[in-house]
C-alpha positions as CSV (number, residue, x, y, z in Angstrom):
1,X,6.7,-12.4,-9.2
2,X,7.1,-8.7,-10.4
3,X,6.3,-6.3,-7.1
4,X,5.9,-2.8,-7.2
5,X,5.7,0.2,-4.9
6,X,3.9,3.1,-5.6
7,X,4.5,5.2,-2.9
8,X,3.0,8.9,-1.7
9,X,1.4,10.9,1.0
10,X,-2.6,10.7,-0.8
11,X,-3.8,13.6,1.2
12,X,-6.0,12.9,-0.2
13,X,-6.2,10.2,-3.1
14,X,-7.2,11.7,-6.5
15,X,-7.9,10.5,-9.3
16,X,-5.0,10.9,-11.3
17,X,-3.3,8.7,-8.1
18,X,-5.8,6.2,-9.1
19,X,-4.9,6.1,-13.0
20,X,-1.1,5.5,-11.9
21,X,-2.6,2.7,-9.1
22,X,-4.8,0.7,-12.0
23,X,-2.1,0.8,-14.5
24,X,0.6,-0.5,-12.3
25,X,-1.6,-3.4,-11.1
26,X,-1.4,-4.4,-15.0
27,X,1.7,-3.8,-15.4
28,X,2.5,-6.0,-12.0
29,X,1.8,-8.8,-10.2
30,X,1.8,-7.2,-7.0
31,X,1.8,-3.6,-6.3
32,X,1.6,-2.1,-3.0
33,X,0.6,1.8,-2.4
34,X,2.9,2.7,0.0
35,X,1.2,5.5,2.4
36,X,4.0,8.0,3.8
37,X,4.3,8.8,7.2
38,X,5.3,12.4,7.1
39,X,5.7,14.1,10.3
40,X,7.3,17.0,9.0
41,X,4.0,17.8,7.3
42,X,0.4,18.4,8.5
43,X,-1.1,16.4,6.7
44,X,-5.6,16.9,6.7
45,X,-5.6,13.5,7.3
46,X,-4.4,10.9,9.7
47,X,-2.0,7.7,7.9
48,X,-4.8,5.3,9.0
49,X,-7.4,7.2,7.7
50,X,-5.7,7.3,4.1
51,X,-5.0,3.8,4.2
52,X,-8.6,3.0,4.8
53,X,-9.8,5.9,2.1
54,X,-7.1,4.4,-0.5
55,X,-8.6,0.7,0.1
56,X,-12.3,2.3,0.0
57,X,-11.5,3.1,-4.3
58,X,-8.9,0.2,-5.2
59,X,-11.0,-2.1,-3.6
60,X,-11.4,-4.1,-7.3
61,X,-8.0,-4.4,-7.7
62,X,-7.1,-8.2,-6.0
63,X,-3.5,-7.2,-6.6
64,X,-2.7,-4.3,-4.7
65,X,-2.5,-3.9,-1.1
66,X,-2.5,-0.7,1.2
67,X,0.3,0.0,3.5
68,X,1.9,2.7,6.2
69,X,5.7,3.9,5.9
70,X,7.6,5.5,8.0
71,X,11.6,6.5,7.5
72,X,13.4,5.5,4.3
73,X,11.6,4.5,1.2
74,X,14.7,2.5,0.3
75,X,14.0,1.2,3.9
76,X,10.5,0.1,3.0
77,X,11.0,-1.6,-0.3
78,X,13.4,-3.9,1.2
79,X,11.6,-5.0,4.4
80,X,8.6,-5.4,1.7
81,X,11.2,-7.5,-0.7
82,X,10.2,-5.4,-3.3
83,X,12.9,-3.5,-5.9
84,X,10.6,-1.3,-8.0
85,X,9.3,1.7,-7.8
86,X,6.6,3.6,-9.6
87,X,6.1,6.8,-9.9
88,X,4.0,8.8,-11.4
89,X,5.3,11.9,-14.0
90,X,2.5,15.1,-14.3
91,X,5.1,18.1,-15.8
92,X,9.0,18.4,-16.3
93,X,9.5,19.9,-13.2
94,X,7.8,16.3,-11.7
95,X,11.0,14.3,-13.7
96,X,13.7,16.6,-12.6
97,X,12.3,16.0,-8.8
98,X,11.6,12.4,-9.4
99,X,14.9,11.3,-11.4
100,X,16.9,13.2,-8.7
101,X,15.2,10.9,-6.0
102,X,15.5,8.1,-7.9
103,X,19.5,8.6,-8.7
104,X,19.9,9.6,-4.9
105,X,17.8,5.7,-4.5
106,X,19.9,4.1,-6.4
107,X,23.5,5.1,-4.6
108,X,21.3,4.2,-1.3
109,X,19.8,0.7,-2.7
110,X,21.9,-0.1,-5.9
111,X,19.0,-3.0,-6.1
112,X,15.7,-0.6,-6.5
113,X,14.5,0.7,-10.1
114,X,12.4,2.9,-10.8
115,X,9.8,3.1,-13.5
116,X,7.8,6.1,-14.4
117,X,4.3,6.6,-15.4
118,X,3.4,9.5,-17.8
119,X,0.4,10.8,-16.0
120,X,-2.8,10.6,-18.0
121,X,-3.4,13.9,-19.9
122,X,-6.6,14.7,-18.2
123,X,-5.0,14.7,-14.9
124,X,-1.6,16.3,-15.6
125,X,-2.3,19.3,-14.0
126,X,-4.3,17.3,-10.5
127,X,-2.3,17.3,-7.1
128,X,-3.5,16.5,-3.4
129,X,-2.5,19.8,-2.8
130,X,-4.4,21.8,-5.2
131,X,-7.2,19.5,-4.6
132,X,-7.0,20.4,-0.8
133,X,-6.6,24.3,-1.7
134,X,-10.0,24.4,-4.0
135,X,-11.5,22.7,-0.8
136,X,-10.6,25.1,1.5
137,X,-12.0,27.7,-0.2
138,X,-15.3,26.4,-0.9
139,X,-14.5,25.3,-4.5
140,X,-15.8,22.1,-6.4
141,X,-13.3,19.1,-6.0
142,X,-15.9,16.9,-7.7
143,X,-14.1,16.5,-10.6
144,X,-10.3,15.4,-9.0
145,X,-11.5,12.9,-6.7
146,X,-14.2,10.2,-6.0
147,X,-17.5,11.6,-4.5
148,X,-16.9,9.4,-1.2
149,X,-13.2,11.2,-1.3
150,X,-15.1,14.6,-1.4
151,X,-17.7,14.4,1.5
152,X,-14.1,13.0,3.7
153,X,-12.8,16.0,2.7
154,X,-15.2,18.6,2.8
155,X,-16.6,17.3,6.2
156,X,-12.8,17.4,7.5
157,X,-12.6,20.6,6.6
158,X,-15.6,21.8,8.0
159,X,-14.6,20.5,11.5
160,X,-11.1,21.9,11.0
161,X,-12.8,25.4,11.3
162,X,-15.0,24.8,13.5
163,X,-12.4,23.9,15.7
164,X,-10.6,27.5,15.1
């Protein structure tokens, strides 16, 4: 049975996450979207709350399941008896990053590969980040994520300066 990881902080999911998501699953038998725990960032929203967003737009795909990390990705992959990876490649500075982690992976775990997706063209440009910074300031995010994504986001944000 071929398992894959695809693993990421989806804060929040986009829609280019979701491209890399449905192709894997076709690619796989089992692919599990490994949700980092990152407490070195601040993320908008909680682990949990990612999980459930990320189940809320895969929820048609019977072969991939949803699941918190925290520590090691290397870590992860083994406790989930899994030895691929997938990433996901928007621009060249995306494959310099990503084949340095996945060189630095494989002195770690000599067992793991990794396998990278060419992003699809129309979301090459499309992070969580940028997605988060046309939120902030009151931009349209319509077209980056799914509508259900949006009102999480927006209404997040929205309490986030109320709270200021």
């Amino acid at each position: 049975m071929a398992k894959a990881i695809y693993p990421g902080s989806f804060d929040p999911i986009t829609n280019g996450h979701i491209d890399i998501i449905e192709r894997s699953a076709k690619m796989f038998d089992k692919v599990i979207v490994g949700v980092l725990i990152n407490s070195a960032k601040d993320p908008l929203f909680a682990p949990a709350e990612r999980v459930d967003m990320i189940k809320g737009v895969i929820g048609h795909l019977p072969n991939v399941e949803v699941l918190e990390f925290d520590g090691l990705l290397v870590d992860f992959a083994h406790e989930q008896k899994c030895n691929i990876l997938v990433r996901g490649l928007r621009v060249i500075t995306d494959f310099e990053y990503e084949l340095q982690l996945a060189q630095t992976n494989k002195i770690i775990a000599p067992d793991l590969e990794t396998v990278f997706l060419s992003t699809n063209l129309k979301y090459s440009y499309l992070s969580s980040s940028i997605v988060k910074e046309i939120a902030v300031y009151g931009g349209d995010i319509s077209h980056f994520v799914r509508e259900d994504i949006r009102e999480k986001v927006m209404k997040r944000l929205r309490k986030r300066s109320e709270e200021k």
